[in-house]
mmCIF file of the N, C-alpha and C atoms, coordinates in Angstrom:
data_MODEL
# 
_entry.id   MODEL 
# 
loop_
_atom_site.group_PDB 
_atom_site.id 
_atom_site.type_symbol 
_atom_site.label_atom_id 
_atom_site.label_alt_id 
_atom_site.label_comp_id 
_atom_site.label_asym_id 
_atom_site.label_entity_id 
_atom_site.label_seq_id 
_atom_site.pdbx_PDB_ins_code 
_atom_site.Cartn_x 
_atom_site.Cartn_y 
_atom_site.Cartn_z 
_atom_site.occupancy 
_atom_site.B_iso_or_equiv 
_atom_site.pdbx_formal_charge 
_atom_site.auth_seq_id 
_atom_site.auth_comp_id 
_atom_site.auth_asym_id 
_atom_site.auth_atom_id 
_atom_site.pdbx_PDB_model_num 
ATOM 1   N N  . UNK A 1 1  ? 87.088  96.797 83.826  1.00 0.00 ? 1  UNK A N  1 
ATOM 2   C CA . UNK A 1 1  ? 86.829  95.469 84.316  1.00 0.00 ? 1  UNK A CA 1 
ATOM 3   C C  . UNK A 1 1  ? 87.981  94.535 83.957  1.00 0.00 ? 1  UNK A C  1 
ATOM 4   N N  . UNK A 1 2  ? 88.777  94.592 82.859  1.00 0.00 ? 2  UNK A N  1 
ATOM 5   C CA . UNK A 1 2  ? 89.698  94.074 81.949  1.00 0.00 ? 2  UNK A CA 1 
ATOM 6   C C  . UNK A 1 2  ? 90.582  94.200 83.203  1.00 0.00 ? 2  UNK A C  1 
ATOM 7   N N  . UNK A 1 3  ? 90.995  95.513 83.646  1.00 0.00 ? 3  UNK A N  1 
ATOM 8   C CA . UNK A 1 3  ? 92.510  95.398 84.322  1.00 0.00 ? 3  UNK A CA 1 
ATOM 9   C C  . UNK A 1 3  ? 92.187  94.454 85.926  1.00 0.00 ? 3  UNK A C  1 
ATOM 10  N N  . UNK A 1 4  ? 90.753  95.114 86.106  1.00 0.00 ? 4  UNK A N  1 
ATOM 11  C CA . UNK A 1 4  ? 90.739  94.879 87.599  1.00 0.00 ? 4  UNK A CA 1 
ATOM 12  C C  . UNK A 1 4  ? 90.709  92.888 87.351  1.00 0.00 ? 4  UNK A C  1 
ATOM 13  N N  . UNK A 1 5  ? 90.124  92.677 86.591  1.00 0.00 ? 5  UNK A N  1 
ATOM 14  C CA . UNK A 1 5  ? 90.317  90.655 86.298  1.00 0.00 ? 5  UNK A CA 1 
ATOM 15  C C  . UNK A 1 5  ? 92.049  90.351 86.191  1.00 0.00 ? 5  UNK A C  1 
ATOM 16  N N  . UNK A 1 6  ? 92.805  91.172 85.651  1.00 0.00 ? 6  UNK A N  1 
ATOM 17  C CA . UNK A 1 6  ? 94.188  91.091 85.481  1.00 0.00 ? 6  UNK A CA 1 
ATOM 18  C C  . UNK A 1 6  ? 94.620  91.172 86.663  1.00 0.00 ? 6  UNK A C  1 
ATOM 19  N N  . UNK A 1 7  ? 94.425  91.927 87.606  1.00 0.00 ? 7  UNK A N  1 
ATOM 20  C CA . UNK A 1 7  ? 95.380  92.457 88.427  1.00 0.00 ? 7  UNK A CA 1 
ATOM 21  C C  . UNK A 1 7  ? 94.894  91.425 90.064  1.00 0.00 ? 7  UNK A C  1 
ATOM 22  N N  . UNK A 1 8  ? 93.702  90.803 89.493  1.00 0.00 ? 8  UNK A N  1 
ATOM 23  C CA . UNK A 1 8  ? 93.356  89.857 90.679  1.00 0.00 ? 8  UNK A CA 1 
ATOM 24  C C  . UNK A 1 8  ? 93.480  88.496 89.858  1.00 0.00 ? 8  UNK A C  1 
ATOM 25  N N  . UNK A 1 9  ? 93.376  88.230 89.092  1.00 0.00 ? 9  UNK A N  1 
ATOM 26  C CA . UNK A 1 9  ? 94.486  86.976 88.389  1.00 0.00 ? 9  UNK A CA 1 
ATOM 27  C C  . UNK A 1 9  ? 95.957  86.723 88.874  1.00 0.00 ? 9  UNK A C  1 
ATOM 28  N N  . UNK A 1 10 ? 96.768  87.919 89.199  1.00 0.00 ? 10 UNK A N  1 
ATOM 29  C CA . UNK A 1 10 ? 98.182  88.005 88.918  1.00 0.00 ? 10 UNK A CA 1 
ATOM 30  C C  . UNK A 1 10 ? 97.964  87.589 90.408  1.00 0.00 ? 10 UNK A C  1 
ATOM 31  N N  . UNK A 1 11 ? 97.376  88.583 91.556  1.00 0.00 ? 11 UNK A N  1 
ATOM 32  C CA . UNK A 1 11 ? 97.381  88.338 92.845  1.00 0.00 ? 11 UNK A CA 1 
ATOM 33  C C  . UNK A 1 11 ? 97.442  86.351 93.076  1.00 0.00 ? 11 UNK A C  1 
ATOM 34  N N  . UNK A 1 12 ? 96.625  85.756 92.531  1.00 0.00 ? 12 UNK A N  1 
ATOM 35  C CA . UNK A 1 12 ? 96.057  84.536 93.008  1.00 0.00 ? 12 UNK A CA 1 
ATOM 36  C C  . UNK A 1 12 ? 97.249  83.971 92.184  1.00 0.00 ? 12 UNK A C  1 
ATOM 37  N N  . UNK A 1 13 ? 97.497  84.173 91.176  1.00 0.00 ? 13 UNK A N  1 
ATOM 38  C CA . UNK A 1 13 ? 98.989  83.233 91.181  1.00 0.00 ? 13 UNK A CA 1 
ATOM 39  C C  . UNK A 1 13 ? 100.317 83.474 91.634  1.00 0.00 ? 13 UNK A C  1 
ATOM 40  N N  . UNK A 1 14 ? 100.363 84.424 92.553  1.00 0.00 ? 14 UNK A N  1 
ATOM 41  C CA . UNK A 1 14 ? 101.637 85.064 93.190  1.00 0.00 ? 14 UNK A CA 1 
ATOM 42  C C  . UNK A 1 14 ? 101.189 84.443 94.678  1.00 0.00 ? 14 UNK A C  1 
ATOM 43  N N  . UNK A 1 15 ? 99.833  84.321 95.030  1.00 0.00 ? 15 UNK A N  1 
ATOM 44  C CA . UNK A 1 15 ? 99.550  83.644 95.998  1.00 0.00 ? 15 UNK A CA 1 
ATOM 45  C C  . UNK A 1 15 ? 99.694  81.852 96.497  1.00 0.00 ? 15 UNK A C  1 
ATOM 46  N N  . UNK A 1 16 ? 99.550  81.430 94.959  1.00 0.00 ? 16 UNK A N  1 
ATOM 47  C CA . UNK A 1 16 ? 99.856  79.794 94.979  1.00 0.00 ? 16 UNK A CA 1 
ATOM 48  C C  . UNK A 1 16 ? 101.322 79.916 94.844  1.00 0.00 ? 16 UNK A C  1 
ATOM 49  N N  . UNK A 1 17 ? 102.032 80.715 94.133  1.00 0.00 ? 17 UNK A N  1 
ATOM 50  C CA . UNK A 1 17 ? 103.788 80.563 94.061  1.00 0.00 ? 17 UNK A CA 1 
ATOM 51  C C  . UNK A 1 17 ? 104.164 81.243 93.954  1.00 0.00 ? 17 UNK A C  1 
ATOM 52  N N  . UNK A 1 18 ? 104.679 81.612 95.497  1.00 0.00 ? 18 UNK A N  1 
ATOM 53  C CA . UNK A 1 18 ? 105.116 83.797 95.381  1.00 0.00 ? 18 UNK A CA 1 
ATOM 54  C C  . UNK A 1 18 ? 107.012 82.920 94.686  1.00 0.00 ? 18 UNK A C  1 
ATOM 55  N N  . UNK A 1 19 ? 107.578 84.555 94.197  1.00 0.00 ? 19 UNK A N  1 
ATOM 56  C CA . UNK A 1 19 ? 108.557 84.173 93.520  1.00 0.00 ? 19 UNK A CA 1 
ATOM 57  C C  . UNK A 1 19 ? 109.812 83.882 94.672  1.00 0.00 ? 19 UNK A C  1 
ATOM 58  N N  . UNK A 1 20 ? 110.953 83.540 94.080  1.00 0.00 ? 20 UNK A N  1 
ATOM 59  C CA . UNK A 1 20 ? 111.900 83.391 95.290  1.00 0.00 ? 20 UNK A CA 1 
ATOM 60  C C  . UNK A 1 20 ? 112.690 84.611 95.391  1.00 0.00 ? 20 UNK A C  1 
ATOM 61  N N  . UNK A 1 21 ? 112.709 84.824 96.692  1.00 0.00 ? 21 UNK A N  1 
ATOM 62  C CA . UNK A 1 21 ? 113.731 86.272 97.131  1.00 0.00 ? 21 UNK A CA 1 
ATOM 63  C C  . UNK A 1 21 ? 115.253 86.250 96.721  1.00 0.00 ? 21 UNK A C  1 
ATOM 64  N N  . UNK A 1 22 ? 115.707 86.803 96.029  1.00 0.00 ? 22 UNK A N  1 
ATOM 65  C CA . UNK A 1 22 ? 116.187 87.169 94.948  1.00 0.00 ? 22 UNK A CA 1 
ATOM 66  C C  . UNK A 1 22 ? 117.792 87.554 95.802  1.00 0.00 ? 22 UNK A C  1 
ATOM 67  N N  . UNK A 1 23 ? 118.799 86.523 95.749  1.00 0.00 ? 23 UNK A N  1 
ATOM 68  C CA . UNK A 1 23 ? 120.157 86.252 96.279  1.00 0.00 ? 23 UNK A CA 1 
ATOM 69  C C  . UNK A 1 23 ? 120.547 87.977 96.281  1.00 0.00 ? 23 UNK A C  1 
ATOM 70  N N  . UNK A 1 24 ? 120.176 89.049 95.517  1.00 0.00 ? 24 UNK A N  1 
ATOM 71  C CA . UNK A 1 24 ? 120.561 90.630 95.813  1.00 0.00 ? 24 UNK A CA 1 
ATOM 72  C C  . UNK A 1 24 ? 120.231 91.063 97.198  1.00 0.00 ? 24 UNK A C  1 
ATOM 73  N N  . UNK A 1 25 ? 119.558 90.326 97.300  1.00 0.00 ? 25 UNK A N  1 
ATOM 74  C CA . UNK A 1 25 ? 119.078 90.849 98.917  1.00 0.00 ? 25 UNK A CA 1 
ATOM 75  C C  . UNK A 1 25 ? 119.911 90.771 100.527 1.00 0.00 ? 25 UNK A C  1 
ATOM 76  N N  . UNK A 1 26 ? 120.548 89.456 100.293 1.00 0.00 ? 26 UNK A N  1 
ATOM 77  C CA . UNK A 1 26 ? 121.766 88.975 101.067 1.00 0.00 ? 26 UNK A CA 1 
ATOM 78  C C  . UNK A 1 26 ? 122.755 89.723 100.865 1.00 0.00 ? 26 UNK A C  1 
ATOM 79  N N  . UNK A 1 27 ? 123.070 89.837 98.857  1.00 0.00 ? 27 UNK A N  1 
ATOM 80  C CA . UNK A 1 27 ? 124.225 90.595 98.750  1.00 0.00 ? 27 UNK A CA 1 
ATOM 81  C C  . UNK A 1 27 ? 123.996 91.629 99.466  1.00 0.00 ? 27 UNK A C  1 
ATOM 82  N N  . UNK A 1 28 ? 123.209 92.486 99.684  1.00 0.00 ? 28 UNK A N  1 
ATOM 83  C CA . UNK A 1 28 ? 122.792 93.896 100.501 1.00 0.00 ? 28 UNK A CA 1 
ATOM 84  C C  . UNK A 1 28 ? 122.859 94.289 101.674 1.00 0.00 ? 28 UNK A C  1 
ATOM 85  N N  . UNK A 1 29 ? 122.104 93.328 102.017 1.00 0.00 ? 29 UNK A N  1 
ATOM 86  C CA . UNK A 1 29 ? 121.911 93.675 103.478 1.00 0.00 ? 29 UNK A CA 1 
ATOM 87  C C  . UNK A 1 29 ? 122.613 92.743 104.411 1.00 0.00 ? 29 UNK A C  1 
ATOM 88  N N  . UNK A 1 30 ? 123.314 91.784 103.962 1.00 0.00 ? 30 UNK A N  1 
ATOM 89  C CA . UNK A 1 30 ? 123.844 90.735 104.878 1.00 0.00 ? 30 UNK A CA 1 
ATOM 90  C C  . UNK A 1 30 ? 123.207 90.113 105.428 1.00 0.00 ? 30 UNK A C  1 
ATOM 91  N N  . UNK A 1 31 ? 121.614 89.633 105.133 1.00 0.00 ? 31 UNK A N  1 
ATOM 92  C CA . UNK A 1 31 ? 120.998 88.992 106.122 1.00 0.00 ? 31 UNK A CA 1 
ATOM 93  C C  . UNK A 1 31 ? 120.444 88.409 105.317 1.00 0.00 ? 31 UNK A C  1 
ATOM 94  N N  . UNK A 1 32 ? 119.284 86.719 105.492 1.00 0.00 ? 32 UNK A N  1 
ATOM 95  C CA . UNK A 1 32 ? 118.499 86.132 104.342 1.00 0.00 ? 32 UNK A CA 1 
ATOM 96  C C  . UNK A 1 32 ? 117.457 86.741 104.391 1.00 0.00 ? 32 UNK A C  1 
ATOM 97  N N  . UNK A 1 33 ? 116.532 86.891 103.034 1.00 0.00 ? 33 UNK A N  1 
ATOM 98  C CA . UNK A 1 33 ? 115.517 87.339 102.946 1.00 0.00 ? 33 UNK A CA 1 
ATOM 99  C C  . UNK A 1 33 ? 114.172 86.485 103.345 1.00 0.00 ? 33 UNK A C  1 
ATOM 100 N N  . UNK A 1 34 ? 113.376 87.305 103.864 1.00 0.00 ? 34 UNK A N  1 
ATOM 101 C CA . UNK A 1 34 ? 112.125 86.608 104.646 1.00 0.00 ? 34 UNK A CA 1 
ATOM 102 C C  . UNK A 1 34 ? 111.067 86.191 103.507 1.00 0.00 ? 34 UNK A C  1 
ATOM 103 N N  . UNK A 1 35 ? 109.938 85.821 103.535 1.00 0.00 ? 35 UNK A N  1 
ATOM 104 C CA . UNK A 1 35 ? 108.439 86.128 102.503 1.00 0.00 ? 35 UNK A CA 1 
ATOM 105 C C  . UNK A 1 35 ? 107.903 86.835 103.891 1.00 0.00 ? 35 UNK A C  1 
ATOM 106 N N  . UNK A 1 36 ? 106.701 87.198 103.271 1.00 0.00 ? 36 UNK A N  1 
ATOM 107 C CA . UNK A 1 36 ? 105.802 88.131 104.364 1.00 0.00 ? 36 UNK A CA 1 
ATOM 108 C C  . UNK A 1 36 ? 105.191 87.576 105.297 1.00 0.00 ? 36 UNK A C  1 
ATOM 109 N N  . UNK A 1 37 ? 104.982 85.758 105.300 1.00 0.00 ? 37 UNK A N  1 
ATOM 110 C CA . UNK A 1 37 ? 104.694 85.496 106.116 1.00 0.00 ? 37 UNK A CA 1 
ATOM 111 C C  . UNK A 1 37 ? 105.361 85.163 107.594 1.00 0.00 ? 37 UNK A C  1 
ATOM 112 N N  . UNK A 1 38 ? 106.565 84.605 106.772 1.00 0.00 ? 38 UNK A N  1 
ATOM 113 C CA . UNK A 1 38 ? 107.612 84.812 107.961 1.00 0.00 ? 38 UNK A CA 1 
ATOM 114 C C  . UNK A 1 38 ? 107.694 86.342 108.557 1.00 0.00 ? 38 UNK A C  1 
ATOM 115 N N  . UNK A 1 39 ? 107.937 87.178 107.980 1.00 0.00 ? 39 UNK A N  1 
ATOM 116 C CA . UNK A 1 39 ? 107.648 88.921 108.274 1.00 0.00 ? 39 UNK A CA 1 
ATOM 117 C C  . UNK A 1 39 ? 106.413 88.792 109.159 1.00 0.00 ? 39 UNK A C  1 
ATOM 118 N N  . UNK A 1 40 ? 105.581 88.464 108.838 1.00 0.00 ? 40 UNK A N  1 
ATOM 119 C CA . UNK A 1 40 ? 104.461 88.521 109.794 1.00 0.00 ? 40 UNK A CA 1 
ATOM 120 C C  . UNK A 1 40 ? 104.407 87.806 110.929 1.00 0.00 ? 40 UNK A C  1 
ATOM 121 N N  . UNK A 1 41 ? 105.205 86.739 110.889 1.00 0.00 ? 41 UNK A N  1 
ATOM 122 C CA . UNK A 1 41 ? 105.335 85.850 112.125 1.00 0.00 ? 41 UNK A CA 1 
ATOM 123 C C  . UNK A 1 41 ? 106.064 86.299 113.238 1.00 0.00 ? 41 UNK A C  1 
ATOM 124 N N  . UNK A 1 42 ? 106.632 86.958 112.558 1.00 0.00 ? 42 UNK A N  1 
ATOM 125 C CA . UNK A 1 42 ? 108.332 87.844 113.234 1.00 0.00 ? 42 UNK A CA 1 
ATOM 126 C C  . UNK A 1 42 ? 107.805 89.068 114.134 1.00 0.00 ? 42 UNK A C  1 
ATOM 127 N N  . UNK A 1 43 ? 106.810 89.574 113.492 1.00 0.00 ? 43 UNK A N  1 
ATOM 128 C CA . UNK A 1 43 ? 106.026 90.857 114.004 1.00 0.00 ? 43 UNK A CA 1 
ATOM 129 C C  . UNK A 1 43 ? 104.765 91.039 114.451 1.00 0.00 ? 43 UNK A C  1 
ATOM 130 N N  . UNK A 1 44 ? 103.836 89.387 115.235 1.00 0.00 ? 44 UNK A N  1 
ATOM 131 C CA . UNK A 1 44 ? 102.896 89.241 115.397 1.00 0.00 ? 44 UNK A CA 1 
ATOM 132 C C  . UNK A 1 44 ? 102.030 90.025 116.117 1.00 0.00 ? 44 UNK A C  1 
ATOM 133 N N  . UNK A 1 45 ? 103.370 90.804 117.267 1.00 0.00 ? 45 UNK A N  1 
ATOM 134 C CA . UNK A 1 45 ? 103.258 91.302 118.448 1.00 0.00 ? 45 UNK A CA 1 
ATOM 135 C C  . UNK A 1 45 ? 102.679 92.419 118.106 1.00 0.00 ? 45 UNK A C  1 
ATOM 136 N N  . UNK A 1 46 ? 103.334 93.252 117.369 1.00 0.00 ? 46 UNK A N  1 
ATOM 137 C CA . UNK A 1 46 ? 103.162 94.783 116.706 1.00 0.00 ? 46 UNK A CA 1 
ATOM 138 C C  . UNK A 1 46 ? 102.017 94.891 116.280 1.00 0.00 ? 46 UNK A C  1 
ATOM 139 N N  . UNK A 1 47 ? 101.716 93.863 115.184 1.00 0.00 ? 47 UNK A N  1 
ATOM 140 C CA . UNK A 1 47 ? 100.531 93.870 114.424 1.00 0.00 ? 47 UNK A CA 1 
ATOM 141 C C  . UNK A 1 47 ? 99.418  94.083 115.164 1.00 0.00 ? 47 UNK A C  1 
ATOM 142 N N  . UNK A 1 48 ? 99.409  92.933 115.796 1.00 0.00 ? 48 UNK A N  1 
ATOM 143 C CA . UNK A 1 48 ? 98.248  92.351 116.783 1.00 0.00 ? 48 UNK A CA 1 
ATOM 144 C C  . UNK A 1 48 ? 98.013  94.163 117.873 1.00 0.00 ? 48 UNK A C  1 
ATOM 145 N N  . UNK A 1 49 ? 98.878  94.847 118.192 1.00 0.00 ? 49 UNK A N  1 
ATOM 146 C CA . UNK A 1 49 ? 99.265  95.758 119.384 1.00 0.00 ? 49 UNK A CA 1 
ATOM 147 C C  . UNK A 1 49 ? 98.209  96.812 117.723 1.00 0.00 ? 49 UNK A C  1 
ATOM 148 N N  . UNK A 1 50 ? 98.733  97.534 116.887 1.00 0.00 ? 50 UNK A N  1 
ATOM 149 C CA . UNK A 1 50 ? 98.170  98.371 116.037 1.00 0.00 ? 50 UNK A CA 1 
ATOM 150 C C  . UNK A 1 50 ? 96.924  97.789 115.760 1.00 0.00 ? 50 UNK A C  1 
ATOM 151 N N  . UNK A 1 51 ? 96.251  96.801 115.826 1.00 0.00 ? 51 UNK A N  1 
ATOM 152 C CA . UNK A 1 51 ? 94.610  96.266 115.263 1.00 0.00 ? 51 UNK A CA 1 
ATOM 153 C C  . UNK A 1 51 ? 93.692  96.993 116.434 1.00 0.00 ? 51 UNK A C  1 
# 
């Protein structure tokens, strides 16, 4: 019960302030990094097409 309260604690504060995407990512790939919602916005089509 201990972990599962931990591990949905951590969720809900990664949810009020996910962290910032991390400047390695640009270095990498040459492109800016998204959050998932932008990712999801980007790929509404797909999603929506697999449901």
């Amino acid at each position: 019960m201990e972990a599962a309260e931990f591990v949905l604690g951590y969720q809900a504060e990664y949810a009020e302030e996910p962290p910032a995407v991390s400047p390695t990512f640009e270095q990498v790939t040459g492109r800016k990094g998204r959050t998932l919602a932008q990712w999801a916005a980007g790929h509404a089509t797909e999603l929506a097409l697999a449901a």
